[in-house]
C-alpha positions in Angstrom: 0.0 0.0 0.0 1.4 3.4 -1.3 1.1 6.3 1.5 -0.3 10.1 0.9 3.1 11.0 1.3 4.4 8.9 -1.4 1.6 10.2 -3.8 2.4 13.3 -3.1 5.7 13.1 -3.7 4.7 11.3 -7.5 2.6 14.2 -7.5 5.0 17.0 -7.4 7.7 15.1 -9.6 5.3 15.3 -12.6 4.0 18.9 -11.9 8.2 19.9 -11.6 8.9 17.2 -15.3 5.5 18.8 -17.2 6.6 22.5 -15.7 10.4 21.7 -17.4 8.6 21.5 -20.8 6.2 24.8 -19.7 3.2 22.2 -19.3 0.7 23.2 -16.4 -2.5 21.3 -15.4 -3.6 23.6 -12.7 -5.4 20.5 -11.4 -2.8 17.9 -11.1 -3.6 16.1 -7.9 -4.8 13.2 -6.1 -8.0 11.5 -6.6 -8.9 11.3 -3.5 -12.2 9.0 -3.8 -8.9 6.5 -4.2 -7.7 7.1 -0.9 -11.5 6.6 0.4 -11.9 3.2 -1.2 -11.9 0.3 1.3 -10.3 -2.0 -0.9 -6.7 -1.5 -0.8 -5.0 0.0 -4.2 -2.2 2.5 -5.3 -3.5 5.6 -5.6 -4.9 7.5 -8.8 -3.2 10.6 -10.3 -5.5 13.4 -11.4 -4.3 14.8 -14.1 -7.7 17.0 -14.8 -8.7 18.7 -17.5 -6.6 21.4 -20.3 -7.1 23.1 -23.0 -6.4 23.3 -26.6 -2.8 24.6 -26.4 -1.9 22.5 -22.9 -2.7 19.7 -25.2 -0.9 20.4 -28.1 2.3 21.1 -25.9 2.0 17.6 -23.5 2.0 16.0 -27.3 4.8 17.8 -28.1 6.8 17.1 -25.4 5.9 13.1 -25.5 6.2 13.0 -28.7 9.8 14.8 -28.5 10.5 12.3 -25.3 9.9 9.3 -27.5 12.1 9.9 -30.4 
């Protein structure tokens, strides 16, 4: 079982690697509803919604990280 700390921590590493490539998702986070289940599994990464351009630029950059 993976702790709130730890998904935290996984949390802020892919805010700090999309911010590198001047990618935000303001709401990157936690889904928490994972935390609340009963049955025990690793927690779920939010990555929320973006727009248009935010798009564009996370295809760019996996795209570019692929090649």
């Amino acid at each position: 079982m993976h702790s709130p700390a730890e998904a935290d921590a996984r949390v802020e590493e892919l805010r700090a690697a999309l911010a590198a490539h001047g990618i935000a998702l303001p709401s990157l986070g936690i889904d928490l509803p994972a935390f609340a289940s009963r049955c025990p599994t690793q927690p779920l990464i939010a990555l929320g919604n973006c727009d248009l351009l935010t798009a564009e630029a996370l295809t760019a950059a996996l795209r570019e990280g692929a090649a």
